[in-house]
N, C-alpha and C positions, 0 to 999 in steps of 0.2 A: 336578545335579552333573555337570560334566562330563570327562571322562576324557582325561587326557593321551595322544597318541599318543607309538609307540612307531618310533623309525626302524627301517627290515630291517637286519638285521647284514649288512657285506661278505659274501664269499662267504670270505676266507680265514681267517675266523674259524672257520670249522668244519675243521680237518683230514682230508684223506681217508683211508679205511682204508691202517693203516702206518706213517700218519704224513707228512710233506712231505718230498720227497727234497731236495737242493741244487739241483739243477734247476729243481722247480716255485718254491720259496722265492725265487728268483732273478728269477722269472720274473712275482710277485706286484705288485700295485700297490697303492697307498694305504698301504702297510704304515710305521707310527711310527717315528719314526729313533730308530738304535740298537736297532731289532727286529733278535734274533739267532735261529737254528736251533740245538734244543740237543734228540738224539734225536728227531728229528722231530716237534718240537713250539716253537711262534713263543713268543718269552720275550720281553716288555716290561720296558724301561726305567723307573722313576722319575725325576722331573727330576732332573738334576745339581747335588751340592750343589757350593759354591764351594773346599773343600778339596779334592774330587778333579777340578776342574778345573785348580786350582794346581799340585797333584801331574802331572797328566801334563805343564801345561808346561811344568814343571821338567824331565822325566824328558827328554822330546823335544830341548829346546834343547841340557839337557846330552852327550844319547847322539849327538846329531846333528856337536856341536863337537867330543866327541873320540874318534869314530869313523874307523875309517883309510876311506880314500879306497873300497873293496869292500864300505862296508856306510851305509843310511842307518838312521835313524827315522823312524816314524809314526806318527800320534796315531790312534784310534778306524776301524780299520779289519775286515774281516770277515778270516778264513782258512777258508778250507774242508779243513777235516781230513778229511772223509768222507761217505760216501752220503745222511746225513743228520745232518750237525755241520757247524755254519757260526757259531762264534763271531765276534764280535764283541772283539777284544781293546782295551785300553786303550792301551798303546804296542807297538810290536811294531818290532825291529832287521831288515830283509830286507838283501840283496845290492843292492848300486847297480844291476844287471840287472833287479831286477825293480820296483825304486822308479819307474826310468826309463822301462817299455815302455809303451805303452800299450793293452795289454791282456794279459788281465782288468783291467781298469779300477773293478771294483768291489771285488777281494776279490784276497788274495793266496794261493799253496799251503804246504803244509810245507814244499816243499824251498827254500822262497823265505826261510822265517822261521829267524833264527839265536836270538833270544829274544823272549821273550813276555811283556808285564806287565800284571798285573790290580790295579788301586788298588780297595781292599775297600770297599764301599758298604753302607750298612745293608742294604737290600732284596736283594744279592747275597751274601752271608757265606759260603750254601753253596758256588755257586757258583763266586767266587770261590778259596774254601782249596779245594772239594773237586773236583767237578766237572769244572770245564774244565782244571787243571793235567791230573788226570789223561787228560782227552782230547788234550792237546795231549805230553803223554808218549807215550801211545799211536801219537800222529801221526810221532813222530820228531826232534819241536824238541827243540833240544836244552839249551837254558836256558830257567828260567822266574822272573819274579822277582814277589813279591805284597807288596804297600805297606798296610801298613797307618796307621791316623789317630793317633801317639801324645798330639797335643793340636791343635788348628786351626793351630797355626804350624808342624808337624812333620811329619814322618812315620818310620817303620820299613820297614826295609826286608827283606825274607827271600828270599835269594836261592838260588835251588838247579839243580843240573846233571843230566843225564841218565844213569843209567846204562843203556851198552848191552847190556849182557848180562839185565837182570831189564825194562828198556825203563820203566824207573820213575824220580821223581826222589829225590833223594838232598837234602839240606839241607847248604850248604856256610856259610852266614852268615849271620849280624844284625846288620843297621846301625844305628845310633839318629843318631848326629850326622852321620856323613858314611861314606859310601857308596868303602873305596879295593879294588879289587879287580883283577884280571890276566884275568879270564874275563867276558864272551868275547872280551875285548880290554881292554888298560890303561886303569883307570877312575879317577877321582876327584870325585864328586859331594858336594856339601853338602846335607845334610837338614833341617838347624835351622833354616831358613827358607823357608815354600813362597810367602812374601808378596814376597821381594827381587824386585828388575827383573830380567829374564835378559838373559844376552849372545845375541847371536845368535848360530846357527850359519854 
């Protein structure tokens, strides 16, 4: 009978004592795309289902078109919150300053991101509600908004703000059909549909 071999594991499958700063994570190769840094420890992706692919490019086209001229979107980007937190956000609203420079070319900062959006995936639930809002609270963003799947043609949306004084968020709404709000700027998004054609930005 003969015995399967077994390939050697990378080398950054093993974390070193502490855990991987931003730095080293940064600095890694071969690592899975949409590998994020979460407490010094590398958090893999599941494939993408086609609802939260439709959800963000919804969320992108929409935030991109009616965004004032100081701020854009982008779709699956890293932010580096800290010494060792390097999410991965779903859509995330930065300053046209930092959309445009080119560099950090991989990942943006706090003070770059005006909001943060996480479309909730089976395999991330915790995450998602619990986790990284609250890391990205801690970071200083100041909006956070989390989508949830009300049925494959839909979504919800729970949007919430920063307070500064406790550095926590606060829940300011719940979207079901359409998404109209003034923070962090004049919005008006449709939800009842993540399957329609988008306009571009």
């Amino acid at each position: 009978m003969s015995v399967a071999s077994v390939e050697p594991l990378p080398d950054w499958v093993i974390p070193p004592p502490g855990g991987f700063t931003a730095d080293a994570f940064f600095e890694l190769k071969g690592l899975p795309r949409h590998t994020e840094l979460i407490d010094g420890s590398l958090v893999f992706m599941s494939p993408r289902q086609k609802w939260h692919s439709k959800v963000i490019d919804l969320l992108v086209a929409e935030l991109d078109a009616q965004a004032p001229a100081e701020c854009r979107a982008h779709r699956e980007m890293t932010v580096r919150l800290a010494k060792r937190q390097v999410p991965e956000s779903d859509v995330v609203v930065v300053t046209t300053e930092a959309f445009d420079r080119s560099e950090p070319s991989t990942y943006y900062l706090p003070a770059d991101v005006l909001l943060a959006i996480e479309a909730v995936s089976p395999d991330s639930e915790d995450r998602d509600r619990d986790t990284k809002p609250r890391k990205y609270a801690a970071a200083g963003i100041p909006h956070f908004w989390r989508v949830e799947c009300d049925d494959p043609d839909s979504a919800v949306v729970y949007t919430y703000e920063r307070d500064p004084a406790g550095g926590t968020y606060a829940l300011t709404g719940i979207f079901h059909d359409r998404l109209k709000t003034t923070v962090p700027f004049p919005l008006d998004i449709p939800l009842l549909d993540v399957n329609a054609r988008r306009r571009q930005p």
